[in-house]
C-alpha positions as MATLAB code, in Angstrom:
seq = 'XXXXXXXXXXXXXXXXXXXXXXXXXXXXXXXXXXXXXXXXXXXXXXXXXXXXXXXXXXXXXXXXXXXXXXXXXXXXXXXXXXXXXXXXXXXXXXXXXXXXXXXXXXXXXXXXXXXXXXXXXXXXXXXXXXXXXXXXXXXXXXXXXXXXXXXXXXXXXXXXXXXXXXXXXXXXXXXXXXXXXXXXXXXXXXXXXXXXXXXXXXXXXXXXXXXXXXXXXXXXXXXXXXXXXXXXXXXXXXXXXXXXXXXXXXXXXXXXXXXXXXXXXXXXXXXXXXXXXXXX';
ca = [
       2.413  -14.909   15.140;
       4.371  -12.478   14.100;
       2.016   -9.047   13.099;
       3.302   -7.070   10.301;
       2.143   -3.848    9.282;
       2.120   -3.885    5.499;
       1.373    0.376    4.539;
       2.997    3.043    6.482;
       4.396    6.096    5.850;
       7.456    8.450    7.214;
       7.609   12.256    6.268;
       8.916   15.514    7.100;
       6.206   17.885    6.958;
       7.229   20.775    3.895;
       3.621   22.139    2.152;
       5.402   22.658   -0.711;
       5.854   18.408   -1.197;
       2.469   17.661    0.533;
       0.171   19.873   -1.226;
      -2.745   17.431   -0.300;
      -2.675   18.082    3.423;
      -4.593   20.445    4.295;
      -2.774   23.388    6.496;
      -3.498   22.718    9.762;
      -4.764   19.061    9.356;
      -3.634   16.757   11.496;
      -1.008   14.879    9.434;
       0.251   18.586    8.715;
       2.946   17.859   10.422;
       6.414   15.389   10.965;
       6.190   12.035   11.466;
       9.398    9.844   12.067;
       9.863    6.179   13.082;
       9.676    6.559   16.668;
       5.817    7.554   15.862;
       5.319    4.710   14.046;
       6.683    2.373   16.710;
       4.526    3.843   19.418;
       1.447    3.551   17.154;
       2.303    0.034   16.158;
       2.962   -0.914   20.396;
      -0.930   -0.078   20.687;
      -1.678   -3.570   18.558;
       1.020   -4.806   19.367;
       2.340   -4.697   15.767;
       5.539   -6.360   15.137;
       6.904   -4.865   11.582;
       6.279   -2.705    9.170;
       6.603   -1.646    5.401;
       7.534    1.700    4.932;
       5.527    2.908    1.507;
       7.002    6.260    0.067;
       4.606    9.508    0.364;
       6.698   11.895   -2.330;
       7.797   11.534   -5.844;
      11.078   13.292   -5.007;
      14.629   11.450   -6.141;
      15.635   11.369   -2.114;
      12.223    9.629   -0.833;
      13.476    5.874   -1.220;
      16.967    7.053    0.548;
      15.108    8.722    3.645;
      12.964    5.506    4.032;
      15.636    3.385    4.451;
      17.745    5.145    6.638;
      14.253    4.996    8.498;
      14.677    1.581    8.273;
      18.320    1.457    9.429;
      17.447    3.850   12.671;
      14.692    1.502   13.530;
      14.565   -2.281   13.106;
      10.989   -2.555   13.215;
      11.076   -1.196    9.547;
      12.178   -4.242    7.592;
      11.176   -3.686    3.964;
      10.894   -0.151    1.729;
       8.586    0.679   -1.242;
      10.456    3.531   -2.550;
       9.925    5.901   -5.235;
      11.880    6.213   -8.554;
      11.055    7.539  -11.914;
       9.903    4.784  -13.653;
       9.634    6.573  -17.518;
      13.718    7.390  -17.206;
      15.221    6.346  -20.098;
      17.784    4.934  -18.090;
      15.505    3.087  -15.388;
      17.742    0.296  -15.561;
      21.273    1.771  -14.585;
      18.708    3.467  -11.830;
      17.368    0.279  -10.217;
      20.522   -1.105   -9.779;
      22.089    1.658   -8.562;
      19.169    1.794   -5.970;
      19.692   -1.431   -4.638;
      19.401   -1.733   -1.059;
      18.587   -5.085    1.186;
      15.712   -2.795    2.674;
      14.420   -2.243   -0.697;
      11.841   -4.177   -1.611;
       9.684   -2.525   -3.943;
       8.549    0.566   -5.814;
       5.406    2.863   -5.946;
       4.259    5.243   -8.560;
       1.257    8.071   -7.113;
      -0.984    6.801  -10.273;
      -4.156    8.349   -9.140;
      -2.487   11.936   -8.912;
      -1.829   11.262  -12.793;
      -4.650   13.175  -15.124;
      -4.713   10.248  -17.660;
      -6.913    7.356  -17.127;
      -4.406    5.433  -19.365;
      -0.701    6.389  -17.416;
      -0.221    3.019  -17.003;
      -0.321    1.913  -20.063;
       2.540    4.524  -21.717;
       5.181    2.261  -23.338;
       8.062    4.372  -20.580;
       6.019    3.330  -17.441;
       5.476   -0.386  -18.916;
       9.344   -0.602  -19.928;
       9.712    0.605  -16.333;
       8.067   -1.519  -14.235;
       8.803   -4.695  -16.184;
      12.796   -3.319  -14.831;
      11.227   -3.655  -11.874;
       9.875   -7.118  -11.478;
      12.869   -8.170  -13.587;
      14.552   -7.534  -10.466;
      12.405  -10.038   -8.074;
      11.389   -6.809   -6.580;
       7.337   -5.687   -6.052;
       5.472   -3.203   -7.553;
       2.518   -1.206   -5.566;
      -0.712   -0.309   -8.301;
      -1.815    3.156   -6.476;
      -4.892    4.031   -8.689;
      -8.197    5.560   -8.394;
     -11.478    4.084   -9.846;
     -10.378    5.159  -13.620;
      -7.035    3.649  -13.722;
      -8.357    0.413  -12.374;
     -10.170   -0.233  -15.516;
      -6.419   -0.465  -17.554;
      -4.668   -2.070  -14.788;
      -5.966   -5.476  -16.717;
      -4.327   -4.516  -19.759;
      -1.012   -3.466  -17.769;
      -0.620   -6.335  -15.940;
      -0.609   -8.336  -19.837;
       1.729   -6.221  -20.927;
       4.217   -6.234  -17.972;
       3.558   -9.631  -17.892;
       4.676  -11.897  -14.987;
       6.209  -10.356  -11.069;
       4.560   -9.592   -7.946;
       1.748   -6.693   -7.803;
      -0.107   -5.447   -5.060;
      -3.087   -3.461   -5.167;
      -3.014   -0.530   -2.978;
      -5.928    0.704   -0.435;
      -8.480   -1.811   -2.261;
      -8.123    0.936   -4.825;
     -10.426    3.482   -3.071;
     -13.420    2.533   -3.359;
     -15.662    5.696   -2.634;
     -16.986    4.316    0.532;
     -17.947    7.783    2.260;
     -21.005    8.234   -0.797;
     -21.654    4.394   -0.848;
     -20.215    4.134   -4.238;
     -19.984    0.600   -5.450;
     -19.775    0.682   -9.495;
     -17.808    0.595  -11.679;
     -15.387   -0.203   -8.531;
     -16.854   -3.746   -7.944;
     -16.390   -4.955  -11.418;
     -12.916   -3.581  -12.202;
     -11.726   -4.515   -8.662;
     -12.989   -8.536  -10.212;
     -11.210   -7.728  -13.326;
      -8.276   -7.127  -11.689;
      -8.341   -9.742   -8.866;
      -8.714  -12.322  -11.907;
      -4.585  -11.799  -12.116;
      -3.413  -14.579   -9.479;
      -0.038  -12.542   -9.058;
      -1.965   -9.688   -7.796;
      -2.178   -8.994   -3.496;
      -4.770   -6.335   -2.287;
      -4.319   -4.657    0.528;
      -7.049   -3.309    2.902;
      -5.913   -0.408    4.212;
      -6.374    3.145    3.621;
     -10.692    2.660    4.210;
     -11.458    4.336    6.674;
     -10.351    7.693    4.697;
     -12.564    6.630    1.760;
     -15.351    7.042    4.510;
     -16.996    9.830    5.441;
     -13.956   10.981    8.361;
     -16.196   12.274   11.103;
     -18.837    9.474   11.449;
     -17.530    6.156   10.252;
     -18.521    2.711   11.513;
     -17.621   -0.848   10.866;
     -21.034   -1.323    9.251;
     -19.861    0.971    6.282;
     -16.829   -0.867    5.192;
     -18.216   -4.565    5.384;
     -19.564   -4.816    1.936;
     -16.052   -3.755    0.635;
     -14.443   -5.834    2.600;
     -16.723   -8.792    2.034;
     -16.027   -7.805   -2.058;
     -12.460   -7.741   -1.314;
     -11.976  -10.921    0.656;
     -14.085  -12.839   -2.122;
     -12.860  -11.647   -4.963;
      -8.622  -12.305   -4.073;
      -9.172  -15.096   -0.751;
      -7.592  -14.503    2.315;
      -4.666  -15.450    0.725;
      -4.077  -12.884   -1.523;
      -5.003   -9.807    1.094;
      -3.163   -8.060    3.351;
      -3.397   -5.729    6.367;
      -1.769   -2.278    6.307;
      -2.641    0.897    8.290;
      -1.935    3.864    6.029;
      -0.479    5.661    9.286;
      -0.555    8.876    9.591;
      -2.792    9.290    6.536;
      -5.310    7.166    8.745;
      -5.323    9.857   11.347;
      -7.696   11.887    9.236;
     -10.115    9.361   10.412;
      -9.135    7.062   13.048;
      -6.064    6.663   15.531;
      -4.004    3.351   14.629;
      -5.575    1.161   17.192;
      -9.420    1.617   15.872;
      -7.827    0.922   12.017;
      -6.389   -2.532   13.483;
      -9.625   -3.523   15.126;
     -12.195   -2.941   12.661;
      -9.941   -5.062   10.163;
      -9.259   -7.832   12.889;
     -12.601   -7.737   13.755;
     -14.063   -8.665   10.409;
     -11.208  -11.194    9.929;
     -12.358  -12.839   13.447;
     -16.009  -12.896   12.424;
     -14.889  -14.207    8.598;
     -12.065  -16.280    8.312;
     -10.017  -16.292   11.481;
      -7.834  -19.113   10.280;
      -6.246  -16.712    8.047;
      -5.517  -14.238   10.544;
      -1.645  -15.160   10.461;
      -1.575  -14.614    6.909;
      -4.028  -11.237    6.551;
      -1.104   -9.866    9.595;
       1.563  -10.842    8.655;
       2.295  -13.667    5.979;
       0.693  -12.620    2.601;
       2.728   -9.397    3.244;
       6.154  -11.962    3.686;
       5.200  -13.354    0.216;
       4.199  -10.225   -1.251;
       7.828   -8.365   -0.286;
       9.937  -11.437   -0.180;
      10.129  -10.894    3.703;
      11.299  -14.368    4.740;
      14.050  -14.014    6.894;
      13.532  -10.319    7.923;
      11.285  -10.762   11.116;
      11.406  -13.605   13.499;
       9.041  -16.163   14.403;
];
């Protein structure tokens, strides 16, 4: 089986692109691809996505000459702006092998309704007219239009980042629960569980606190619709890479370990349009 990391991120550390670190915070500081493979040799991880951080025009081109530098990188969600009035001319002049998606910070965005502007719709549907993948980065308020996005986009591949966020650390459950059904109603959307463990409280998380989500999660999209990521470094804020794996692999070992090929590894090959990329 080959394991593939599906969330991961690359950066070097300027306050001035990641005001939401906090100075001095752990993640406050560079993080390049020879990080990542060391953290990924702990689980024995095989591949990874590389998922851009910064809504800056060189993000997508610093990811994949990540990816060139080091072959366990094998697919890029990059960054572009989607609302250009020439988004077209943009995508293709983007196009990499690498490339295999894009990602828009949606929860950073004030209006509940971003999604739905006619420029971001016009956008994406460039997107997924291009057989590539667009990641749905929203919080709790978003997730009640991403519904009425996905109609008007209409067909492509979507995944769901972070389970959108549910607010795990306060036990928060609604309206999260029913617009996370809403939304896994869409066949052509993935979810991906990662990024949980810093929706929960960071000092003095257990297992125990993200099984409910994760029991939502798995029966709302199947295990073949979910995916595995780590949200490295981000994660760091709350556990080291190894203790993000297990709790995940644990669940999937006590709940459907059938599926563990496809929860590490092959829902993310559909998702990206990996085939080839990775052996085995």
């Amino acid at each position: 089986m080959i394991r593939i990391d599906a969330h991961h991120h690359l950066w070097r550390y300027d306050p001035g692109d990641f005001g939401w670190i906090a100075p001095g915070s752990t993640i406050a500081r560079d993080f390049d691809g020879a990080d990542l493979v060391a953290a990924m040799a702990t689980r024995g991880v095989d591949a990874a996505i590389a998922v851009q951080a910064r809504q800056v025009p060189g993000e997508t081109r610093a990811l994949l000459e990540a990816a060139a530098r080091h072959p366990a990188i094998i697919g890029v969600v990059g960054w572009i702006d989607l609302r250009a009035t020439d988004i077209a001319a943009r995508l293709d002049a983007d196009a990499a092998p690498l490339l295999v998606g894009y990602r828009h910070i949606v929860q950073d965005e004030a209006a509940a309704d971003f999604l739905l502007g006619d420029a971001m719709v016009h956008g994406v549907r460039a997107v997924v007219a291009r057989n590539l993948t667009y990641d749905l980065l929203v919080d709790h308020r978003q997730l009640a239009t991403v519904p009425a996005f996905l109609d008007r986009v209409g067909e492509g591949r979507f995944v769901l980042d972070h389970a959108a966020k549910p607010a795990i650390a306060t036990g928060g459950w609604q309206p999260w629960a029913d617009r996370l059904a809403a939304v896994a109603a869409a066949p052509h959307v993935m979810c991906k569980v990662s990024g949980l463990v810093t929706e929960a409280n960071h000092a003095n998380w257990s297992a125990d606190d993200l099984e409910r989500y994760l029991d939502h999660v798995f029966t709302l999209f199947g295990a073949g619709r979910v995916m595995w990521g780590s949200d490295w470094p981000v994660c760091l804020l709350a556990a080291d890479y190894a203790r993000v794996f297990d709790v995940v692999a644990d669940y999937v070992g006590r709940h459907c370990p059938r599926d563990e090929a496809a929860i590490f590894g092959g829902n993310a090959r559909r998702a990206y349009r990996l085939n080839g990329a990775v052996g085995g």
